[in-house]
N, C-alpha and C positions, 0 to 999 in steps of 0.2 A: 787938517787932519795929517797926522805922523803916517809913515810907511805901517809903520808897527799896527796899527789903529786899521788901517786900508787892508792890510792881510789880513786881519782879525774879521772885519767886514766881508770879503770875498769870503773867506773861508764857511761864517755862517749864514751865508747865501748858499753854497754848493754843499753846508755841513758835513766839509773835508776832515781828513783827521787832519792834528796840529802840532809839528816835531818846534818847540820852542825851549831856546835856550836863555835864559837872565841871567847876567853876570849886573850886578853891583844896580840894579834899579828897580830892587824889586815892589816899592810904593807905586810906581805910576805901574809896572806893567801888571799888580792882581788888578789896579784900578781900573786899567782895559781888559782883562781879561775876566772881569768878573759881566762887565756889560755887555759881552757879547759868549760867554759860555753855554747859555739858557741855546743858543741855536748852533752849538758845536758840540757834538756827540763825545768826540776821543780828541782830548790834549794830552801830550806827556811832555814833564819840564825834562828837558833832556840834560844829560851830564849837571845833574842836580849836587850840590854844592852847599846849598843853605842852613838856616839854623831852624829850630825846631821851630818855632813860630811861622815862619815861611814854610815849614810842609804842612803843616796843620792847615792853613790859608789855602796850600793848592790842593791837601789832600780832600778840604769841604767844599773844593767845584768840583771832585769825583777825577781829578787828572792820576791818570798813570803818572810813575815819577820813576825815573831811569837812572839808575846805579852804572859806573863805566869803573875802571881801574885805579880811578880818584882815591876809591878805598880799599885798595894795595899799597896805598902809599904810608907807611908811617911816620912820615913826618908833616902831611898837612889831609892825610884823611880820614884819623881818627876821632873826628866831630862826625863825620857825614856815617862813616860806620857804624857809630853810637846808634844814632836815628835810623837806621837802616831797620831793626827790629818794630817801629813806631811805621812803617807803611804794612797795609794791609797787602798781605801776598796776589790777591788777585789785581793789585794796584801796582806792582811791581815789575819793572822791565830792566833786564841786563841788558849794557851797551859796550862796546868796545872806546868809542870815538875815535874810531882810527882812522888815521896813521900816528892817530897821540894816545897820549895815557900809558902807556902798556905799562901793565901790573908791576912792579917791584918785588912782587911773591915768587916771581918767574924763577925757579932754580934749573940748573944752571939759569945767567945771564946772557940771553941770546946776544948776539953780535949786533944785529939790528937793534935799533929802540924804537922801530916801526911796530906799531900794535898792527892788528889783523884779528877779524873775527875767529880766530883760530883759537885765543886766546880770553872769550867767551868762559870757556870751564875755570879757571883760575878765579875770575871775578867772582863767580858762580859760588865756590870753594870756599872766596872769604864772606861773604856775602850767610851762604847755608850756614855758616859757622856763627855767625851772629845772631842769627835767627833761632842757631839750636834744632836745625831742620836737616833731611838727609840730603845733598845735593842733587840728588834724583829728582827727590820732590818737587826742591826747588826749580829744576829745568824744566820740570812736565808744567808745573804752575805757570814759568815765566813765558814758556812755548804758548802756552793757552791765549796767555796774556797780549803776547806779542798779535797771534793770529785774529783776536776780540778786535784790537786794536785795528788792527790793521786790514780786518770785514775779510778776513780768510777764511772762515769757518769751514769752509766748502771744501775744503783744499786736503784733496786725499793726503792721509798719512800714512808714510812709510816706515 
C-alpha cells in the first residue's frame, strides 16, 4: 500500500477533510481517490492546475477544487482560468499557496514575491471576472465554501 493510499485510508476511517494536491499523476490518484471518496465527506484538489477532463473527474466525486494565483499568471494560467467558469461556485475555493504563487495582476509590483493571504482579493478579482460575477459574491460564496469545508458552520460571523 502507497503512503498516498494509507492517508486516503485513515482519512475515511476519521472522515477528515482532504487538502490534496496532484501534479502529473492524475490516472492512479482519481484511481485511489474514487475508492475511498464514498467515506470522505470534503476533498479539495488544491492549487488545481488541470485540464477539463480532470475537473469534470474530481468535480463528479463532489471535491471542492481550489483556485490559487496560478490564474494571474498569463503566461501559464490561461487554461486553468478558462475552466474556472466550469466549477460550480459552491465547489469553489480561493487559495493563496503561500509563500508561492503571488498574483502577477499585483500592480504595483510588491518587492517581495512572497505571496500571503493578504493577497486572497486579487485572485478573487480574476477569478469574479471570469465567472462574470460581482466579487463580493464571489467571497461571500467562497467564505461559505471554505467554512462547509472545513465543519465551521458554527463559527460566529463578524
Amino acid at each position: 500500500m502507497c503512503t498516498f493510499e494509507r492517508q486516503l485510508e485513515i482519512a475515511a476511517q476519521l472522515n477528515a477533510p482532504l487538502f490534496l494536491h496532484q501534479r502529473d499523476a492524475h490516472a492512479d490518484f482519481i484511481a485511489l481517490l474514487k475508492r475511498y471518496k464514498k467515506d470522505i465527506d470534503n476533498v479539495v484538489v488544491h492549487c488545481f492546475t488541470g485540464t477539463k477532463a480532470e475537473l469534470n473527474d474530481y468535480l463528479a466525486l463532489d471535491c471542492y477544487i481550489g483556485l490559487t494565483g496560478w490564474v494571474c499568471d498569463e503566461r501559464r494560467g490561461l487554461d486553468v482560468l478558462a475552466l474556472a467558469a466550469d466549477i460550480p461556485l459552491e465547489r469553489l475555493l480561493l487559495e493563496t499557496d503561500a509563500p508561492f504563487l503571488l498574483p502577477r495582476t499585483i500592480k504595483p509590483k510588491p518587492k517581495s514575491r512572497r505571496n500571503t493571504p493578504a493577497n486572497l482579493p486579487h485572485i478573487g478579482l480574476q477569478i469574479a471576472q471570469q465567472f462574470q460575477t460581482d466579487v463580493v459574491q464571489l467571497a461571500a460564496q467562497t467564505l461559505e465554501n471554505s467554512l462547509r469545508f472545513f465543519r465551521l458552520s458554527d463559527v460566529e460571523r463578524r
